[in-house]
ChimeraX commands (.cxc) that place a marker at each C-alpha (Angstrom):
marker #1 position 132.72,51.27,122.73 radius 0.5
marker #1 position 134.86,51.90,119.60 radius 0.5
marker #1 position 136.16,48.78,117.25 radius 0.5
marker #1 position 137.35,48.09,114.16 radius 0.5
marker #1 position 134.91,47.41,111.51 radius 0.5
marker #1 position 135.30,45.23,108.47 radius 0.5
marker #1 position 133.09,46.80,105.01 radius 0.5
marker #1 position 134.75,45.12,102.67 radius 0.5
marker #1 position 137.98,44.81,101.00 radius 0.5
marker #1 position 140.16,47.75,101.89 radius 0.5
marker #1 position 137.34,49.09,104.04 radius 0.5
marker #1 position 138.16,49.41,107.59 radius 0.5
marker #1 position 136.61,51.94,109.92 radius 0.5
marker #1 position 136.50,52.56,113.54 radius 0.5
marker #1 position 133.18,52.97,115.22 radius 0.5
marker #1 position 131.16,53.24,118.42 radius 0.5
marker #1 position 129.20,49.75,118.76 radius 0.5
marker #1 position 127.70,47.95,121.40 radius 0.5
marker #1 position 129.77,46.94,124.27 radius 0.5
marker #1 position 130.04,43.30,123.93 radius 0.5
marker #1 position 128.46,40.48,126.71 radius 0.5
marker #1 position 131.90,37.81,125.83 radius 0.5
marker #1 position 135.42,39.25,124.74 radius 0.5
marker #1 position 137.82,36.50,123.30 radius 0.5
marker #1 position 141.64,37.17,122.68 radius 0.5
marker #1 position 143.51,35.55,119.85 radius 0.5
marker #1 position 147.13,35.94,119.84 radius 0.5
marker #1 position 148.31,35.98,115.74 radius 0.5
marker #1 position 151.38,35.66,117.20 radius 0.5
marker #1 position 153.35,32.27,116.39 radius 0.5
marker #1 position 154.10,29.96,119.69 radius 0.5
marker #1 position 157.68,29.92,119.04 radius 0.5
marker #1 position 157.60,33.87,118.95 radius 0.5
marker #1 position 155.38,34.00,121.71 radius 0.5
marker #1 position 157.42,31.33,124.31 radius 0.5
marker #1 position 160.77,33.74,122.92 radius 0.5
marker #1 position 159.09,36.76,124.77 radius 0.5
marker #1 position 158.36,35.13,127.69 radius 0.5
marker #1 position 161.34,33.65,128.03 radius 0.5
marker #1 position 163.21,37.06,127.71 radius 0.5
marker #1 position 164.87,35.74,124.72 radius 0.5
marker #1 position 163.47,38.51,122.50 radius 0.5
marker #1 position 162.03,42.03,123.48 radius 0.5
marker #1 position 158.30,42.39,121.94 radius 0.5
marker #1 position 159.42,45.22,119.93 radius 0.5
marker #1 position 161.02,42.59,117.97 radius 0.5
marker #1 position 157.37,41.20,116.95 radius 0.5
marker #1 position 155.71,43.99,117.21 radius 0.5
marker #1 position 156.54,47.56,115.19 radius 0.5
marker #1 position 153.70,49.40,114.95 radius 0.5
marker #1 position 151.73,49.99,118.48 radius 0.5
marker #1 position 148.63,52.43,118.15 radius 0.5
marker #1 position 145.53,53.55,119.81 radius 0.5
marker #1 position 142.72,52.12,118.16 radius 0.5
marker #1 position 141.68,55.22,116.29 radius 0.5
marker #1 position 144.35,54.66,113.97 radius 0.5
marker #1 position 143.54,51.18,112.73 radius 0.5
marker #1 position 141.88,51.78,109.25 radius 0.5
marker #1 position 145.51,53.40,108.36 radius 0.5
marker #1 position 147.36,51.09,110.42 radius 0.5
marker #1 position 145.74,48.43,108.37 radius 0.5
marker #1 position 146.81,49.76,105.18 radius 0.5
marker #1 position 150.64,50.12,106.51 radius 0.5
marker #1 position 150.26,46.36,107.46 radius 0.5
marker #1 position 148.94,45.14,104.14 radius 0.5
marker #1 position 151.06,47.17,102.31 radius 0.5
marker #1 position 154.05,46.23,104.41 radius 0.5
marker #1 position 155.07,49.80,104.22 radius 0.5
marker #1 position 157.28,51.48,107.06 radius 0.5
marker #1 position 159.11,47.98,107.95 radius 0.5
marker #1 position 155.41,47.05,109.69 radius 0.5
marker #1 position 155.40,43.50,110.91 radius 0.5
marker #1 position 152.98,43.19,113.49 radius 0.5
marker #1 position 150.23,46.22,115.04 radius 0.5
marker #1 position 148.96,46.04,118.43 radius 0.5
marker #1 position 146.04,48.18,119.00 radius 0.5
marker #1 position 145.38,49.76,122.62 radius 0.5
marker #1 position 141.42,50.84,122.96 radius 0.5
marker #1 position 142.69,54.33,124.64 radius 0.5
marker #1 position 145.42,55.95,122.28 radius 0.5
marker link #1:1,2 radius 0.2
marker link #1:2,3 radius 0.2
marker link #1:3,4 radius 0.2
marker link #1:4,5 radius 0.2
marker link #1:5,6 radius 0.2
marker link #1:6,7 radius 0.2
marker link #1:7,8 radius 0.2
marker link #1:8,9 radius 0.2
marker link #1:9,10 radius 0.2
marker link #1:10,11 radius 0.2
marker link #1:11,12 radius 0.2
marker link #1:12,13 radius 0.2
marker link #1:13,14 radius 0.2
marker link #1:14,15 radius 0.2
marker link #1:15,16 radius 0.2
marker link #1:16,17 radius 0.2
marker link #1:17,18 radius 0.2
marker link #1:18,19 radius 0.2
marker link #1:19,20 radius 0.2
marker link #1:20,21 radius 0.2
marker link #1:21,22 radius 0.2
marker link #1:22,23 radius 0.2
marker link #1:23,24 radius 0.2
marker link #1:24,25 radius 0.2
marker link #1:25,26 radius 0.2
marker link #1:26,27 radius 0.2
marker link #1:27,28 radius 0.2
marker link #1:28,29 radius 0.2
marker link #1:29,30 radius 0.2
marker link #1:30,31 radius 0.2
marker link #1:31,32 radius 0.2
marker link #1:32,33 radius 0.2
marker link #1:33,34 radius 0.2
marker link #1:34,35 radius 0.2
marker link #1:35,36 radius 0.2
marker link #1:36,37 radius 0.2
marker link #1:37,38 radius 0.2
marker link #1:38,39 radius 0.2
marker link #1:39,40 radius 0.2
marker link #1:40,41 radius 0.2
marker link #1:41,42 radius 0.2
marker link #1:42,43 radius 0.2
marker link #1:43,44 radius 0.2
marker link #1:44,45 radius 0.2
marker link #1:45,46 radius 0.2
marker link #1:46,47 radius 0.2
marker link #1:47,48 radius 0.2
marker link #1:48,49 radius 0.2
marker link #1:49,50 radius 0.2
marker link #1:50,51 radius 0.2
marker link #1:51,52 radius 0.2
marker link #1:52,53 radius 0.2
marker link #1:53,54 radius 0.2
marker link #1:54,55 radius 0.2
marker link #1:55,56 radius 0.2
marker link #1:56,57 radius 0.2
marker link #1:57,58 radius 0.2
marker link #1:58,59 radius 0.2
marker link #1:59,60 radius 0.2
marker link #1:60,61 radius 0.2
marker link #1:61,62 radius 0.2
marker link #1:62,63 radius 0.2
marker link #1:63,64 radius 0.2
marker link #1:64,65 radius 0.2
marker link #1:65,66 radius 0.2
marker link #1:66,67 radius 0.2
marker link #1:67,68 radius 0.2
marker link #1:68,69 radius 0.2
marker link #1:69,70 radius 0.2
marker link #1:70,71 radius 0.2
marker link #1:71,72 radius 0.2
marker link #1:72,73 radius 0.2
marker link #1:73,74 radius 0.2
marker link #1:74,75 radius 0.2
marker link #1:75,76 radius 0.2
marker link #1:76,77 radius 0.2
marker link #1:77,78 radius 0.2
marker link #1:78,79 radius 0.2
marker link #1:79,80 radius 0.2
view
């Protein structure tokens, strides 16, 4: 499978590893924000600006930490 791989500082590549055997979710996404979607309150575009197949993470990661583009929050999909 391909995933997003942490070298260091700045370094961010995506790979083909081994398929995990447990996959955990964390949502970085307040509860306040998240209980607003659900609710219908706010659309999820709201949260999140910048969705993008998962090849595109090392320069999605860059636009994120650079807060360049108006990027808030990127949601990566494993399939483009």
């Amino acid at each position: 499978m391909k995933a997003l791989t942490w070298h260091g500082k700045g370094d961010i590549r995506c790979e083909q590893v081994a398929d995990p055997t447990i996959q955990i979710r964390r949502s970085r996404m307040n509860a306040t924000s998240l209980q607003k979607v659900q609710n219908g309150d706010i659309h999820p575009s709201f949260v999140i600006t910048h969705p993008a197949g998962l090849e595109a993470g090392p320069e999605l990661h860059k636009t994120f930490r650079d807060k360049e583009d108006g990027c808030i929050k990127v949601v990566m999909r494993p399939h483009g």
